[in-house]
N, C-alpha and C positions, 0 to 999 in steps of 0.2 A: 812799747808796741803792744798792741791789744789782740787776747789770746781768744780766738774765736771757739776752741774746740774743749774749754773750759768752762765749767760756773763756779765762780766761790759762793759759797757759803755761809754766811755768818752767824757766830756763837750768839749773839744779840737776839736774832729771828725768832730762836725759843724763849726769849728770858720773860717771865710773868711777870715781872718787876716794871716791865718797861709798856708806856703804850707806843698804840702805831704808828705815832708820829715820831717818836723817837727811834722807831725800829725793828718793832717786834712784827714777824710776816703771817704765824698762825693765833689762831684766835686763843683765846685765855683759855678754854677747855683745852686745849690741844699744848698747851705752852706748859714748862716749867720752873718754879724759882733758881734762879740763879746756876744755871748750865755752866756745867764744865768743860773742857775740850775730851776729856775723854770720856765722855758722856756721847760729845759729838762722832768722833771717833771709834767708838764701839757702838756704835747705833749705825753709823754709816759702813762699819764693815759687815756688821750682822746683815745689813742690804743686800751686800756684795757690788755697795757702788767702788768704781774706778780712779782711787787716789793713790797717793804715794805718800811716807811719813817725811818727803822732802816740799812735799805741798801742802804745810801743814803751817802754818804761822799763830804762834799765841802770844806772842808779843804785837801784833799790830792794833791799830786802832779803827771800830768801825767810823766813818765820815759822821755821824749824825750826836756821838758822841765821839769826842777827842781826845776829851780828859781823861779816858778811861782806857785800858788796854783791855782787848776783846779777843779777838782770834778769830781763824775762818780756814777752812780746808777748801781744797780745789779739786772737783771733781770732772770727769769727762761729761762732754754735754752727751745725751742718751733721748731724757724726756723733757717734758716742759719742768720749770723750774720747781714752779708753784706745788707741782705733783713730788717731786722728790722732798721738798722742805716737807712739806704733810707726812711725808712716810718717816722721815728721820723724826718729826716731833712724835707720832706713833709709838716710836720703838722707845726713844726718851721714858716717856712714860713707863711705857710696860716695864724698861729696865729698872727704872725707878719702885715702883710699887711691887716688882719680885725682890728687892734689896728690905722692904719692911715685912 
C-alpha cells in the first residue's frame, strides 16, 4: 500500500561517488563522498524535519543499485521534494567541513 503522506529519502541522493543516472539527486557541489546514515539523520533533525527512528531503514537497497545496501529515512510530505533533498545536502556539508 502506498503512503501518500510520506517521502523517503535516499542515502544515495548525496553520494558524489555516484552520477545521475545511477542516482545521485543534487548536483556534485552540493553532494558528499560516501554519506552515512547518520550524516542523513542529523542533518535531517538539525531541519527539524518530521521522522521517526522506526522510519529509518539502512539495511535496504536503493532500486538503481541492488548490490549495494543503502538506506533511506521517511519523512512527512510538507514541501516539494526537490527543496527538502537541497537543504539536507546543505547541512551534510556544513556538518562535514565543521568536523575538519
Amino acid at each position: 500500500m502506498k503512503d501518500y503522506d510520506h517521502q523517503i529519502i535516499w542515502l544515495d541522493y548525496f553520494n558524489k561517488n555516484l552520477s545521475r543516472k545511477k542516482g545521485r539527486k543534487v548536483g556534485k557541489g552540493n553532494s558528499v563522498y560516501d554519506p552515512t546514515m547518520q550524516e542523513l539523520i542529523a542533518a535531517s533533525k538539525t531541519l527539524d524535519l518530521d521522522f521517526s527512528e522506526e522510519e529509518t531503514n539502512n539495511q535496504a537497497r536503493y532500486p538503481r543499485r541492488a548490490f549495494v545496501k543503502s538506506g533511506y529515512i521517511m519523512i512527512s510530505k510538507k514541501e516539494k521534494k526537490s527543496a527538502i533533498i537541497n537543504q539536507i545536502a546543505k547541512m551534510m556539508i556544513e556538518t562535514r567541513q565543521q568536523k575538519h
